[in-house]
Backbone as CSV, one residue per row, in Angstrom:
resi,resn,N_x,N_y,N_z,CA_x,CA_y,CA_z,C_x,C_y,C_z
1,UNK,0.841,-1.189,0.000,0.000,0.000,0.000,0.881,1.245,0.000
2,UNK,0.766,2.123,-1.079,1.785,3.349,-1.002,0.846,4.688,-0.609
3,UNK,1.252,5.111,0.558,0.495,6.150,1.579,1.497,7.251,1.447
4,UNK,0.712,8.430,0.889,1.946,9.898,0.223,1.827,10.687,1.426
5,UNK,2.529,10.996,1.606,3.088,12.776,2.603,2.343,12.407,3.897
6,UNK,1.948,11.194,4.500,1.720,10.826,5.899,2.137,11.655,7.126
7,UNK,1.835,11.941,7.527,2.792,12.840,8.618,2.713,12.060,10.336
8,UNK,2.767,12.755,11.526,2.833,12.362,12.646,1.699,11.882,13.301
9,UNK,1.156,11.178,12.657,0.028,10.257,12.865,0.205,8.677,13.108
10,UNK,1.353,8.205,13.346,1.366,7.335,13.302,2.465,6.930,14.661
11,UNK,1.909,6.171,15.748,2.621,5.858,16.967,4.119,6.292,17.254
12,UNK,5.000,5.623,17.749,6.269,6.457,17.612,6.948,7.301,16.812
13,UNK,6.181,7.239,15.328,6.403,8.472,14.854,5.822,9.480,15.016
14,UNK,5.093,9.784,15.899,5.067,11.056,16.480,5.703,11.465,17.297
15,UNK,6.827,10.194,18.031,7.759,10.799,18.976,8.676,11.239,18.355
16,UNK,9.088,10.619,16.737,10.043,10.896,15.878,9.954,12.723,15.746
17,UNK,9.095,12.826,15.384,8.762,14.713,15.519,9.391,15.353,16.779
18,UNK,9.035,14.672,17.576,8.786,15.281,19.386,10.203,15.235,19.461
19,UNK,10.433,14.090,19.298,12.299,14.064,19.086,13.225,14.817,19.134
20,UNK,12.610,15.206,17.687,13.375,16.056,16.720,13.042,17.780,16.690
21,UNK,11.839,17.439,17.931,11.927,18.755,18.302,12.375,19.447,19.612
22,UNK,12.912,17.926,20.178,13.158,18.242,21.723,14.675,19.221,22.052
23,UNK,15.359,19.427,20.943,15.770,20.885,20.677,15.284,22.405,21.085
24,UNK,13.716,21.949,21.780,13.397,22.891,22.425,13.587,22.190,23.515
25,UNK,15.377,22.805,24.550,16.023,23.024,25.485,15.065,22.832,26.504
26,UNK,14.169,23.782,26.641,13.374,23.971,27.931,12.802,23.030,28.390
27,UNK,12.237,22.025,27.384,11.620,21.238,28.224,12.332,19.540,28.155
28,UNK,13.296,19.842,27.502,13.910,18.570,27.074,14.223,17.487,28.218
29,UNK,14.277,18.041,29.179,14.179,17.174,30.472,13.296,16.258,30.885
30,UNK,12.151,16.947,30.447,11.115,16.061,30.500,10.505,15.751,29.654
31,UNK,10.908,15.464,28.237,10.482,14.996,27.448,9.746,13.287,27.109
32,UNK,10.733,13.103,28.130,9.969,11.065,28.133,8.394,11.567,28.461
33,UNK,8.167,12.018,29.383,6.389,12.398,29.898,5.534,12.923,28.831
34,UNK,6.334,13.854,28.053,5.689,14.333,27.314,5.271,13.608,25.483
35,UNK,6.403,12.497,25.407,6.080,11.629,24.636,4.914,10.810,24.576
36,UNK,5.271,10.038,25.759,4.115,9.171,26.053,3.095,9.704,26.457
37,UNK,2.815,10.991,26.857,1.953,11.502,27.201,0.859,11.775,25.525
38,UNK,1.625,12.395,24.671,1.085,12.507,23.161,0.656,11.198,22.545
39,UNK,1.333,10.228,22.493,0.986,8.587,22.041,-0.257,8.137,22.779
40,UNK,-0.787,8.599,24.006,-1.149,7.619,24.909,-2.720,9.003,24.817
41,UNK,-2.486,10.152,24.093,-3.426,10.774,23.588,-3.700,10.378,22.430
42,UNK,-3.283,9.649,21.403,-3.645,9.318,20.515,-4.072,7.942,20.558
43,UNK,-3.826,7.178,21.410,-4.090,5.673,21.083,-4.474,5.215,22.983
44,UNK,-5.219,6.083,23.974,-5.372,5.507,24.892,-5.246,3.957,25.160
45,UNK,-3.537,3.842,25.510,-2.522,3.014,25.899,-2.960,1.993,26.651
46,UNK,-2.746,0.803,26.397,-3.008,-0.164,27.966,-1.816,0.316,28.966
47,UNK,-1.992,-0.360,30.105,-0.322,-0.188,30.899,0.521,-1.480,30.429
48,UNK,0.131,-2.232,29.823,0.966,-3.241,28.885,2.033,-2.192,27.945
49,UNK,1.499,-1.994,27.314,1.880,-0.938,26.352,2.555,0.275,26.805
50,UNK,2.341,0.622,27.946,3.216,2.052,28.243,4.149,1.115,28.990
51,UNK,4.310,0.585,29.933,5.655,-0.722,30.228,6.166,-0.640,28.659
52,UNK,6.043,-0.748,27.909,6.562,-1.472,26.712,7.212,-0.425,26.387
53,UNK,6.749,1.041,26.208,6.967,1.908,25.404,7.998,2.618,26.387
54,UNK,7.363,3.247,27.650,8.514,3.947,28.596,9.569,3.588,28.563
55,UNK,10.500,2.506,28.849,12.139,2.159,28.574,12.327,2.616,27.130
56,UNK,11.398,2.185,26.636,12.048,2.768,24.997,12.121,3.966,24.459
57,UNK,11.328,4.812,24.760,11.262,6.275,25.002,12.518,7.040,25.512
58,UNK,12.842,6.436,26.521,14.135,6.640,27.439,15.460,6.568,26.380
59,UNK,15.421,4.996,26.060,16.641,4.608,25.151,16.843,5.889,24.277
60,UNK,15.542,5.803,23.561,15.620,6.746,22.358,16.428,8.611,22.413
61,UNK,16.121,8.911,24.056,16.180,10.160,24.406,17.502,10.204,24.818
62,UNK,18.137,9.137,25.147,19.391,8.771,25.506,20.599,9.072,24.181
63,UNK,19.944,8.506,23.211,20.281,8.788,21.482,20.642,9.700,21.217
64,UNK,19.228,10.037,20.965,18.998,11.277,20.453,20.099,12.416,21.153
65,UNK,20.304,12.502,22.448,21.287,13.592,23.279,22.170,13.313,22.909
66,UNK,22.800,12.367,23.169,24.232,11.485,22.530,24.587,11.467,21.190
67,UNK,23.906,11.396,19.722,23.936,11.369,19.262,23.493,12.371,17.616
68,UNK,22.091,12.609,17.947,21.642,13.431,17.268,21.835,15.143,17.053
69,UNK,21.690,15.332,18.632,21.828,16.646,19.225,23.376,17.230,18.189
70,UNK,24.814,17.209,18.374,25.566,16.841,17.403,25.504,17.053,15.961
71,UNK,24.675,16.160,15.772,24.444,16.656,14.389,23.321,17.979,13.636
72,UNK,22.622,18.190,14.719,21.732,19.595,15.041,22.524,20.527,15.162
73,UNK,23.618,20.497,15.995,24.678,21.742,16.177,25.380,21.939,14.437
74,UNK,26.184,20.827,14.308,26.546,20.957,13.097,25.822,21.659,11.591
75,UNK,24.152,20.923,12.078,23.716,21.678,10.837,23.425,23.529,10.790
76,UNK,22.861,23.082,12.430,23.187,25.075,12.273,24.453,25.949,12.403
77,UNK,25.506,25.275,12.505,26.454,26.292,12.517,27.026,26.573,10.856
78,UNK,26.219,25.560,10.036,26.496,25.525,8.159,25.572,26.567,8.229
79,UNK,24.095,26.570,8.188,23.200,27.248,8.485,23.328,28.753,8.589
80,UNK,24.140,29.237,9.898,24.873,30.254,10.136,25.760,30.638,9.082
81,UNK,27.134,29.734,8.722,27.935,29.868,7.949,27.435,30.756,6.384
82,UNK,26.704,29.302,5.731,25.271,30.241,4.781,24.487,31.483,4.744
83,UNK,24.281,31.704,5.681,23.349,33.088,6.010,24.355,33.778,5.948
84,UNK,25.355,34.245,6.622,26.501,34.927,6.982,27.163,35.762,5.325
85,UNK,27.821,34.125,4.754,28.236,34.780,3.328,26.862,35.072,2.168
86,UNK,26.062,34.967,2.728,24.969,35.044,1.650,24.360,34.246,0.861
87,UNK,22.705,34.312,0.805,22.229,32.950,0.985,22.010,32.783,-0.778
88,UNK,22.338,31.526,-1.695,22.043,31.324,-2.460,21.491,30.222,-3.061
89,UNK,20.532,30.330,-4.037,19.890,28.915,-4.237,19.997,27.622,-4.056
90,UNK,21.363,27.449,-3.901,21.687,26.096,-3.929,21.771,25.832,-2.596
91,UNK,22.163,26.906,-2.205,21.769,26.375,0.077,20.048,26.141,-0.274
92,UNK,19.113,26.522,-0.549,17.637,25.858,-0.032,17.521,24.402,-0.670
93,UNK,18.049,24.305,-1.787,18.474,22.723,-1.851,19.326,21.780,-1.197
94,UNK,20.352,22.314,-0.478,21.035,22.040,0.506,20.433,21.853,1.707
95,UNK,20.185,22.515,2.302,18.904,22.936,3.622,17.623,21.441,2.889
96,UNK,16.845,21.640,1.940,15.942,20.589,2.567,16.806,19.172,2.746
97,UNK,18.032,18.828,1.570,18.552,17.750,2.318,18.676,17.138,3.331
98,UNK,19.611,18.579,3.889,19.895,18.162,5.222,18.708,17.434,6.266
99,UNK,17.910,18.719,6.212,16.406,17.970,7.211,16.384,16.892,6.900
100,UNK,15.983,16.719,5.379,15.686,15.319,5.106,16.154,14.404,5.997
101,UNK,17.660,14.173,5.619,18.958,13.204,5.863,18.557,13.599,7.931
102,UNK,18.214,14.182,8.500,18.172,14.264,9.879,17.112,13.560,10.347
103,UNK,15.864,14.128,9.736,14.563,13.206,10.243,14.449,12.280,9.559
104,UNK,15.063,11.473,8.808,14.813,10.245,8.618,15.739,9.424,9.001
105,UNK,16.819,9.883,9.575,17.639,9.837,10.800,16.805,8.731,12.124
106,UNK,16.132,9.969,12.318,15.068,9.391,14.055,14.221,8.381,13.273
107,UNK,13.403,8.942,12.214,12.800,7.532,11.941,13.284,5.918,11.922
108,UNK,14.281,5.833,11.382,14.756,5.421,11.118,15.549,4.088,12.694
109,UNK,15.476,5.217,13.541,16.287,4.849,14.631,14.952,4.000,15.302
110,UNK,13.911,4.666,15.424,12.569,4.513,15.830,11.558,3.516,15.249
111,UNK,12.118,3.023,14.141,11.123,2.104,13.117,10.787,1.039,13.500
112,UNK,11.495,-0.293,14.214,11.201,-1.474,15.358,10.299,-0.936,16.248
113,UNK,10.321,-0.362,16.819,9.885,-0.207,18.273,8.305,0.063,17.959
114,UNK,8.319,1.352,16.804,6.792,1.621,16.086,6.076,0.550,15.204
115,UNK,6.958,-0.185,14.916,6.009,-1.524,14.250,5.469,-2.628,15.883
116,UNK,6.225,-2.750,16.384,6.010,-3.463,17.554,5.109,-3.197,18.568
117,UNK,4.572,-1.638,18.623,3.852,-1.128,19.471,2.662,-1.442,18.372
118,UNK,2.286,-0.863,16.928,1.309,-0.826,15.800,0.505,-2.349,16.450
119,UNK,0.937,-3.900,16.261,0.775,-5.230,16.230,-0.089,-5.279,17.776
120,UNK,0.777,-4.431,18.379,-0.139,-4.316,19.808,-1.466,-3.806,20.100
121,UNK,-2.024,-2.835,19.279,-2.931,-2.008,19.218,-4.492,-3.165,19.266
122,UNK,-5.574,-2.788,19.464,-6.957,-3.499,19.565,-7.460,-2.764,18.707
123,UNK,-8.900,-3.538,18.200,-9.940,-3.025,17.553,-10.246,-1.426,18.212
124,UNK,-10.196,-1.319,19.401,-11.130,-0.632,19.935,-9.851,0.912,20.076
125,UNK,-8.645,0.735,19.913,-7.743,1.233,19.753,-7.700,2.275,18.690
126,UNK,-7.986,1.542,17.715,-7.807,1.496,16.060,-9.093,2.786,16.111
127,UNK,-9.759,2.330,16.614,-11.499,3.431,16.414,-11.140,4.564,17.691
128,UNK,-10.025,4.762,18.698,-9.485,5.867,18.696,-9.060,6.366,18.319
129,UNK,-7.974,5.944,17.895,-6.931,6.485,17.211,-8.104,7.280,15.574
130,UNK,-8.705,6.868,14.721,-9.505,7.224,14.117,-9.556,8.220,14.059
131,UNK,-10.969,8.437,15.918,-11.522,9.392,16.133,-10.767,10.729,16.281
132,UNK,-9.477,10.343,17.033,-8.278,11.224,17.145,-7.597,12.519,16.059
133,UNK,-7.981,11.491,14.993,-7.637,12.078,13.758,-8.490,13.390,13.293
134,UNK,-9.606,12.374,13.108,-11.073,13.666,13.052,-10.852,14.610,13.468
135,UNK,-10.775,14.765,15.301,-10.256,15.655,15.836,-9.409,16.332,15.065
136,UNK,-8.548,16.546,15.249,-6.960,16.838,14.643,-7.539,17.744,13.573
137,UNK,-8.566,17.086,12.629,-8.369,17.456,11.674,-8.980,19.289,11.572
138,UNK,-10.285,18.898,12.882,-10.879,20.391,12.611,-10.394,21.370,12.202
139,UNK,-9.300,22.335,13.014,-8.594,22.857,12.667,-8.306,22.947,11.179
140,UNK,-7.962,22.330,10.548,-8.090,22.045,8.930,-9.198,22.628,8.268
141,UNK,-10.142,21.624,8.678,-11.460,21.878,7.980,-11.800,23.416,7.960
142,UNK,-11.822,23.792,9.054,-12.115,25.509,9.815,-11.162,26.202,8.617
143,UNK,-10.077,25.923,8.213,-9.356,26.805,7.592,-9.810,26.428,5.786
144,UNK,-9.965,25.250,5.906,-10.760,25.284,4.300,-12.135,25.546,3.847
145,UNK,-12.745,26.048,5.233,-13.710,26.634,4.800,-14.072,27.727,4.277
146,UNK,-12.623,28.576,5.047,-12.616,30.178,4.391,-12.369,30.208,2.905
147,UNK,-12.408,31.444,2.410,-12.887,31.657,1.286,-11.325,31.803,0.782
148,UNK,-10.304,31.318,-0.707,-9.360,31.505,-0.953,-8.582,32.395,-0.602
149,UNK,-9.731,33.902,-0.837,-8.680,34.911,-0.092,-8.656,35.384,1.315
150,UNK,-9.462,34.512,2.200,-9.358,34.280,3.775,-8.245,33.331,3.854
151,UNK,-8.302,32.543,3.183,-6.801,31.483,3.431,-5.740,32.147,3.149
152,UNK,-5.572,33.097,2.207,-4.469,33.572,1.903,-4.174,34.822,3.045
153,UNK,-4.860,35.565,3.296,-5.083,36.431,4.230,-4.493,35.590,5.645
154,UNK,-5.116,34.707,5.949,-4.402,33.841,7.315,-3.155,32.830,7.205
155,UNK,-2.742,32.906,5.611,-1.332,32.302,5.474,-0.212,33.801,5.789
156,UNK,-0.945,34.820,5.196,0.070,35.951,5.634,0.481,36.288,6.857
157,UNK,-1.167,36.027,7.643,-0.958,36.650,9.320,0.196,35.740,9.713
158,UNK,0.191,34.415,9.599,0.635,33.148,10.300,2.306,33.787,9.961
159,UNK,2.613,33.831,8.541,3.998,34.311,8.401,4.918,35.656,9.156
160,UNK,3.719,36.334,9.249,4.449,37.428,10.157,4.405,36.967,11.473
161,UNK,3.466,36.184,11.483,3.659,35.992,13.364,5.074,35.523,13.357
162,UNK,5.460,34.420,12.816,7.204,33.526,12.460,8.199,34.811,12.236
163,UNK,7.501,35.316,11.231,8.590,37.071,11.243,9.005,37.356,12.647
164,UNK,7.948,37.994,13.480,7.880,38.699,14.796,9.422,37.636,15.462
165,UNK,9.076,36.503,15.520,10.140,35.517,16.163,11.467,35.681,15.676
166,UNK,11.765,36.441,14.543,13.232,36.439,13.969,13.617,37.550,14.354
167,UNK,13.419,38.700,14.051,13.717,40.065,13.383,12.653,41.446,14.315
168,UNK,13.003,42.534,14.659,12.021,43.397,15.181,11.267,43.747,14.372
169,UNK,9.930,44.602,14.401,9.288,45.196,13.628,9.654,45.705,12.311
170,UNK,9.109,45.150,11.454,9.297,45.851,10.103,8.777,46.852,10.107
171,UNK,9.471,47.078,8.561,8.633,48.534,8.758,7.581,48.624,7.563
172,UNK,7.178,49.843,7.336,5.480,49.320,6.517,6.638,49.184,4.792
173,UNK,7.340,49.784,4.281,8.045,48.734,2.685,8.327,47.335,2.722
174,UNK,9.023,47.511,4.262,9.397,45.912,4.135,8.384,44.930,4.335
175,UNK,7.434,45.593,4.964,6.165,44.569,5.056,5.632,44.503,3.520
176,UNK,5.241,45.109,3.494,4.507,45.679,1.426,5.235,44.606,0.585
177,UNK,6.443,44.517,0.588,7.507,43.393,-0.062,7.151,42.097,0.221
178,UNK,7.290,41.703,1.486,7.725,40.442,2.014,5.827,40.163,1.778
179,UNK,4.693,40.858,2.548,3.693,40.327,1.661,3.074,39.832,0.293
180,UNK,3.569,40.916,-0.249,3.349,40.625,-2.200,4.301,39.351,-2.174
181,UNK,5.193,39.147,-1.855,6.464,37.493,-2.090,5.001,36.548,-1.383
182,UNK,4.428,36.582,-0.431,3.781,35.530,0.454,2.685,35.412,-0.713
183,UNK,1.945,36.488,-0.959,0.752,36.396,-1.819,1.411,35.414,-3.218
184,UNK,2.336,35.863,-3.626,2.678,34.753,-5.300,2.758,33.195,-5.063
185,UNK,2.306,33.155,-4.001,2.903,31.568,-4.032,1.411,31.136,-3.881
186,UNK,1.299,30.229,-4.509,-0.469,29.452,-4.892,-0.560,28.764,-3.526
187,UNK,-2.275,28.714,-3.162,-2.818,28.026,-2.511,-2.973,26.624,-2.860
188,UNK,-3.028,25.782,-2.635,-3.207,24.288,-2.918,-3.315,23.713,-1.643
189,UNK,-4.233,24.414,-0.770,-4.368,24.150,0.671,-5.552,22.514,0.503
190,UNK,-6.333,22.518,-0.386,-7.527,21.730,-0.426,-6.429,20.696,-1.362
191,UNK,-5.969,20.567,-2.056,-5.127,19.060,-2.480,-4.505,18.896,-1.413
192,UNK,-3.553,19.605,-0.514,-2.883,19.371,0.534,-3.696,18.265,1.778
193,UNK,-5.111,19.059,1.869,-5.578,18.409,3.105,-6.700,17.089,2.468
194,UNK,-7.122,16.652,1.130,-7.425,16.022,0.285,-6.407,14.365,0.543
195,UNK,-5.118,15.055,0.297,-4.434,13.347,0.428,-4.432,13.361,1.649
196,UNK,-4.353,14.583,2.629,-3.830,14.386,3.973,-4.900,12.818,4.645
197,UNK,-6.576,13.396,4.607,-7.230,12.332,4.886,-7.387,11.233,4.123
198,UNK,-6.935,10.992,2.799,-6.504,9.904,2.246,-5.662,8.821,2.798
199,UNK,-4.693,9.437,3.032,-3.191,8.778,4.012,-3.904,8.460,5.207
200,UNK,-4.701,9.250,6.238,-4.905,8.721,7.541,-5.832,7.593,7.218
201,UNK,-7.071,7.934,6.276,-8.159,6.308,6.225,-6.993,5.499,5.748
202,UNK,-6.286,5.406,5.106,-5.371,4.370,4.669,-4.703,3.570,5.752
203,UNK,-4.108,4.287,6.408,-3.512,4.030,7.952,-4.264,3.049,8.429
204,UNK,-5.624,3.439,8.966,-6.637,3.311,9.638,-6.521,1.705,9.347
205,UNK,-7.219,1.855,7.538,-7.922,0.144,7.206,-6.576,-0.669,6.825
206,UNK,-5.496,0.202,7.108,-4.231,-0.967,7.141,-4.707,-1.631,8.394
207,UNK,-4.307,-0.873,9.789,-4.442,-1.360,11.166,-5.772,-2.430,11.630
208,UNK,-6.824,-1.641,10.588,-8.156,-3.015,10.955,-7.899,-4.152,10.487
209,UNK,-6.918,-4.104,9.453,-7.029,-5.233,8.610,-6.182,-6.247,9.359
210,UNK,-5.373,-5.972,10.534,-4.450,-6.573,10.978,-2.996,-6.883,10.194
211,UNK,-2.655,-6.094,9.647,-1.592,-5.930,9.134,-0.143,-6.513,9.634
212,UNK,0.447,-7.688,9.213,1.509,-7.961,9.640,2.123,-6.817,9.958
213,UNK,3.413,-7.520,10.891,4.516,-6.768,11.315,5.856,-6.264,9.781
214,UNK,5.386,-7.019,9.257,6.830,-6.895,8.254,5.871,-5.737,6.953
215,UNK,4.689,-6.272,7.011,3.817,-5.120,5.917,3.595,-3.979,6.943
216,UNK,3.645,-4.324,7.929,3.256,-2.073,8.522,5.247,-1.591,8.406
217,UNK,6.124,-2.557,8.558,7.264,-1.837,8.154,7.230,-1.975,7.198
218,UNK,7.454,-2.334,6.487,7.860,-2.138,4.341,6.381,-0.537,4.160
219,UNK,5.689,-0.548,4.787,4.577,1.133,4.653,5.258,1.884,5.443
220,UNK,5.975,1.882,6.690,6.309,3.268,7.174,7.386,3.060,6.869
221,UNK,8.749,2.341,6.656,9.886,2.552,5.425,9.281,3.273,4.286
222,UNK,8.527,2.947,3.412,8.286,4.005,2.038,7.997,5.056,2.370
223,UNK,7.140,5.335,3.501,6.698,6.718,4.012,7.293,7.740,4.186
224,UNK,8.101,7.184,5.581,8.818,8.136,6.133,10.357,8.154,5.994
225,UNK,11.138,6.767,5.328,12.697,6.471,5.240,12.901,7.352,3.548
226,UNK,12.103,6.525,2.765,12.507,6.140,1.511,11.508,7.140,0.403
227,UNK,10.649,7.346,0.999,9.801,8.588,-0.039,10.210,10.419,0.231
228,UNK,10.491,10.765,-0.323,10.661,12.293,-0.183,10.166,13.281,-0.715
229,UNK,9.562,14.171,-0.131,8.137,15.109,0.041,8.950,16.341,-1.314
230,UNK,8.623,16.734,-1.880,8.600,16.907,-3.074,7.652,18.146,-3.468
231,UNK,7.528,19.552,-2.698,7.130,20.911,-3.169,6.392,20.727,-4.536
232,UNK,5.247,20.823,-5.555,5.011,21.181,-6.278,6.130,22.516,-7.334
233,UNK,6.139,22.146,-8.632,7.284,23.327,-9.109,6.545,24.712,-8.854
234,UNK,5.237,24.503,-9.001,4.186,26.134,-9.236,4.370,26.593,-8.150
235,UNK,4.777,25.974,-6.502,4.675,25.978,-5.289,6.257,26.490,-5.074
236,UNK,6.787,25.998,-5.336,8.523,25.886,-4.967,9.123,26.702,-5.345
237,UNK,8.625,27.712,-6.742,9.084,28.510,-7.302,9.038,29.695,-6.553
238,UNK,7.964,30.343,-6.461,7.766,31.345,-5.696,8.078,30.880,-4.550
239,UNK,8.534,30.293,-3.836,9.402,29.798,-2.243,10.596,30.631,-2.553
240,UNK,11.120,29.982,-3.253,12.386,30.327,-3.775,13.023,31.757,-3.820
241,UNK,11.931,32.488,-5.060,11.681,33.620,-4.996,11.765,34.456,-2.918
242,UNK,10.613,34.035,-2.744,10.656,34.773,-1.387,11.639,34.715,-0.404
243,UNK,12.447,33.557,-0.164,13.469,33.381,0.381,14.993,33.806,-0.103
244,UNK,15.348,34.006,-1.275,16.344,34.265,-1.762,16.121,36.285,-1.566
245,UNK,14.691,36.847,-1.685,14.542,38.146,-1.862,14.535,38.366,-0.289
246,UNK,14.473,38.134,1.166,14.468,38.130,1.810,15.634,38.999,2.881
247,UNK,17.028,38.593,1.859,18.168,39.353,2.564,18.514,40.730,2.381
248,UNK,18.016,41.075,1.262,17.629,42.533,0.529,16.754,43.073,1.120
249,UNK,15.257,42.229,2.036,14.405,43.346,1.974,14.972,43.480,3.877
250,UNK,15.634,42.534,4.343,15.834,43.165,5.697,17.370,44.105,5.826
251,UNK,17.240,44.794,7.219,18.415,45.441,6.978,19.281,44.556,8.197
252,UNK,20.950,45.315,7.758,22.026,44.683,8.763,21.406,44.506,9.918
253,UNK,20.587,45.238,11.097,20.731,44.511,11.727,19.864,43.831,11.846
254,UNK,18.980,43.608,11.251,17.712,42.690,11.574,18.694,41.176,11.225
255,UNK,19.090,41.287,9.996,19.741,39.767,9.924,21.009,39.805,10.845
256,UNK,21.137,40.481,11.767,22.046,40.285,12.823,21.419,39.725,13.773
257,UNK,19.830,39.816,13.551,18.938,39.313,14.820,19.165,38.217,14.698
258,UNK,18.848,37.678,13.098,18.630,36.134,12.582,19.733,35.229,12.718
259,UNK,21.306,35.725,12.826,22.411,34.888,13.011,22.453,34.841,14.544
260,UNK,21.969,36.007,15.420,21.915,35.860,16.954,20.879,34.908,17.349
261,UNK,20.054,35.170,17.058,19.039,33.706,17.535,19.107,32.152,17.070
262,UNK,20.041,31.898,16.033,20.726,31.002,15.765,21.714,30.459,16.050
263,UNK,22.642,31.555,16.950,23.941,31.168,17.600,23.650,30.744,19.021
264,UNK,22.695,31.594,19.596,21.355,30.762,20.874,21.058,29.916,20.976
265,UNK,20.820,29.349,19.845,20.181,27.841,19.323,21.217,26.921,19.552
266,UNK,22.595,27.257,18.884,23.393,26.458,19.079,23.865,26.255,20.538
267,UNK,24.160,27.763,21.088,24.589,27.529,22.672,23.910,26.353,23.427
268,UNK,22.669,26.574,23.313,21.504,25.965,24.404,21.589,24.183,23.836
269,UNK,21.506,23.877,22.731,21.906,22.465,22.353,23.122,21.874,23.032
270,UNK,24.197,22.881,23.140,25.467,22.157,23.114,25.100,21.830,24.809
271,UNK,24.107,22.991,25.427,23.945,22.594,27.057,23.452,21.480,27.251
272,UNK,22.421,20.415,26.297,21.379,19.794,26.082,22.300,18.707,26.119
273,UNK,23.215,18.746,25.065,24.316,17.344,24.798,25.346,17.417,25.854
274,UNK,25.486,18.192,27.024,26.547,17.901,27.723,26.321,18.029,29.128
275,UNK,24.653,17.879,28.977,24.262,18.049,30.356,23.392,16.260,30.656
């Protein structure tokens, strides 16, 4: 069964995310709780199953510090390096690699343990996990209900909010700019969320069907190891565009903000891996 652009819907790969996001320092301490705490929201857990999963959670976090963290430093100090001499096309092809080659990294590390927990799951499991989804999805729905240029209108807000996080206040040209770049890039929000629930019923009537152990791995290998997510060109283009026009429309020091909050990033990791 070939299931496209799947995302963190699926048992330890949602810790694979959590993981890979536990780079947020602050709470990285307690991240085992907060794993199982997300899994065990999605698939109300037996205590069979959280026995099963807690040591492994652990192992994984053990890794990941030891191991991964490391290669997080490394990629942002290229990252830095890039920004610094000036960013050119071939770094955003560079850059999605890398992610790539990182999160499929954790998957990867994580792939036993998530087939082994999947085999464990019940009927009655399966019709949470479901319902879970539904959930999840509102949010979605709510946003495809607005009207194209309400979506586009709340893809802009959403981008400046991410702005606000880099850089101080723009000012009203540089806003005028960096909006018209956000506006050229096409909506394809409704194909987006179209396969999205495609992929989850797929999931779903894999798991009812009782799906061997070796067929739910050979599906989340293609998924998440071996398939790679792939921008539309009509989509990617204008990315491109906006990101490459980006260093022009801010000034010195704003992208002094952007290499300082990146060199932060790195500090606080290296505390993460040596603490």
């Amino acid at each position: 069964m070939r299931l496209r652009k799947l995302r963190v819907f699926v048992f330890l790969f949602i810790a694979a995310g959590l993981i890979a996001g536990c780079s947020n320092y602050w709470w990285y301490g307690q991240a085992d709780h907060l794993l199982m705490w997300r899994i065990d929201d999605y698939f109300d857990l037996t205590r069979e199953q959280k026995d099963f999963l807690e040591p492994r959670i652990r192992t994984h976090l053990i890794w990941h510090r030891q191991e991964a963290i490391p290669l997080n430093i490394e990629f942002l100090e290229q990252v830095k390096q890039r920004l610094e001499a000036g960013i050119a096309e071939e770094d955003i092809g560079w850059f999605m690699e890398e992610w790539h080659t990182q999160i499929t990294m954790i998957y990867s590390r994580i792939l036993d343990d998530s087939v082994q927990l999947m085999v464990m799951l019940n009927p009655e499991q399966v019709d949470y996990f479901e319902k879970e989804l539904v959930k999840n999805n509102e949010e979605y729905l709510e946003i495809m209900e607005k009207t194209p240029e309400e979506r586009m209108d709340y893809r802009v807000e959403k981008f400046f909010e991410i702005m606000e996080d880099w850089v101080d206040s723009l000012d009203r040209e540089q806003h005028n700019k960096i909006e018209s770049l956000i506006r050229a890039v096409p909506d394809h929000y409704d194909i987006w969320l179209n396969q999205l629930q495609k992929n989850q019923q797929a999931m779903v009537q894999l798991l009812r069907n009782h799906a061997s152990a070796e067929e739910l791995r050979n599906d989340l290998t293609e998924v998440f190891i071996n398939r790679r997510y792939e921008p539309l060109p009509e989509v990617m283009a204008p990315i491109k565009i906006l990101v490459l026009s980006l260093p022009d429309i801010l000034n010195s020091e704003q992208k002094q903000q952007v290499i300082h909050k990146i060199s932060n990033w790195i500090e606080k990791l290296k505390e993460v891996h040596s603490g």
